[in-house]
KOLKE-764688 format. One record per residue (C-alpha): x, y, z; residue in one letter. Coordinates in nm, 4 decimals. Layout:
KOLKE-764688
X  Y  Z  a
...
This chain:
KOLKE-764688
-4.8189  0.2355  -3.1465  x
-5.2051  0.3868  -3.1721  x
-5.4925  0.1987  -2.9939  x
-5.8354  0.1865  -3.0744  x
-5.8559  0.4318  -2.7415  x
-5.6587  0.6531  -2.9128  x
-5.9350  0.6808  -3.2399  x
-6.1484  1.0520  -3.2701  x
-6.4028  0.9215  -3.4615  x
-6.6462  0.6478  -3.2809  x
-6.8783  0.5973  -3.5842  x
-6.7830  0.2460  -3.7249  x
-6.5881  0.2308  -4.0291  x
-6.6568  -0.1388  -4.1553  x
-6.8090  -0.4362  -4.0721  x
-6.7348  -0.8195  -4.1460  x
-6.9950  -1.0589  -4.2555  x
-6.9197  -1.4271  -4.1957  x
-7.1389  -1.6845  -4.3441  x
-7.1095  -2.0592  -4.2183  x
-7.2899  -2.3294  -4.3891  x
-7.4740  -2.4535  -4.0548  x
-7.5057  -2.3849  -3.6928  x
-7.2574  -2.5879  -3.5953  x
-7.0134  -2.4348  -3.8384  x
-7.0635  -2.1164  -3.6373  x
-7.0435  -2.2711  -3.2853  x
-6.7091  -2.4680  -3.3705  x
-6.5701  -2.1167  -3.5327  x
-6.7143  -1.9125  -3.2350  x
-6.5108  -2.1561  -2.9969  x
-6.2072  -2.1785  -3.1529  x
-5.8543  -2.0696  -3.0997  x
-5.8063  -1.8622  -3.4189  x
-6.1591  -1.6390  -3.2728  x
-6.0452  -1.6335  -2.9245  x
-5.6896  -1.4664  -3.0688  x
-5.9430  -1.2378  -3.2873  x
-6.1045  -1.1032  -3.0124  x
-5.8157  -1.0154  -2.8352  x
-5.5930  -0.8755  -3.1007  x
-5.9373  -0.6107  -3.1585  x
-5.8913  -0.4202  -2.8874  x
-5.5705  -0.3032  -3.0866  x
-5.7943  -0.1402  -3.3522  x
-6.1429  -0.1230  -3.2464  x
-6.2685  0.1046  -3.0031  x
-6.5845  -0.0932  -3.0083  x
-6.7274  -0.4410  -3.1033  x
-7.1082  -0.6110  -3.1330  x
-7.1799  -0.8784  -3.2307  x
-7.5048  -0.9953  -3.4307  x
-7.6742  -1.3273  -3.5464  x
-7.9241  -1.3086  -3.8020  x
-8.0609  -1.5697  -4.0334  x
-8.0636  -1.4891  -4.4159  x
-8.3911  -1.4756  -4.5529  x
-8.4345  -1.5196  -4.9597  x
-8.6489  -1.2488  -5.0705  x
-8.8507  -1.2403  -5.3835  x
């Protein structure tokens, strides 16, 4: 089996993009079981992880 310690390249590769409909769609999904197994299952492929809330703006 290969780790994420085991990775050459730090540089990310992807990123994911979640959109929820409110804040409380995120805090619910940020505090549940299925995102607490996430996080722990990413050490098997990431060699690092950040997270970022931002706010979508419409721009015109």
């Amino acid at each position: 089996m290969t780790s994420s310690t085991d990775a050459y390249d730090p540089v990310p590769d992807g990123f994911t993009l979640p959109e929820f409909a409110s804040e409380e769609d995120l805090t619910a999904a940020m505090t549940s079981p299925e995102m607490a197994a996430s996080g722990a299952d990413a050490a098997d492929f990431t060699r690092h992880f950040g997270l970022f809330t931002v706010e979508a703006r419409p721009v015109v």
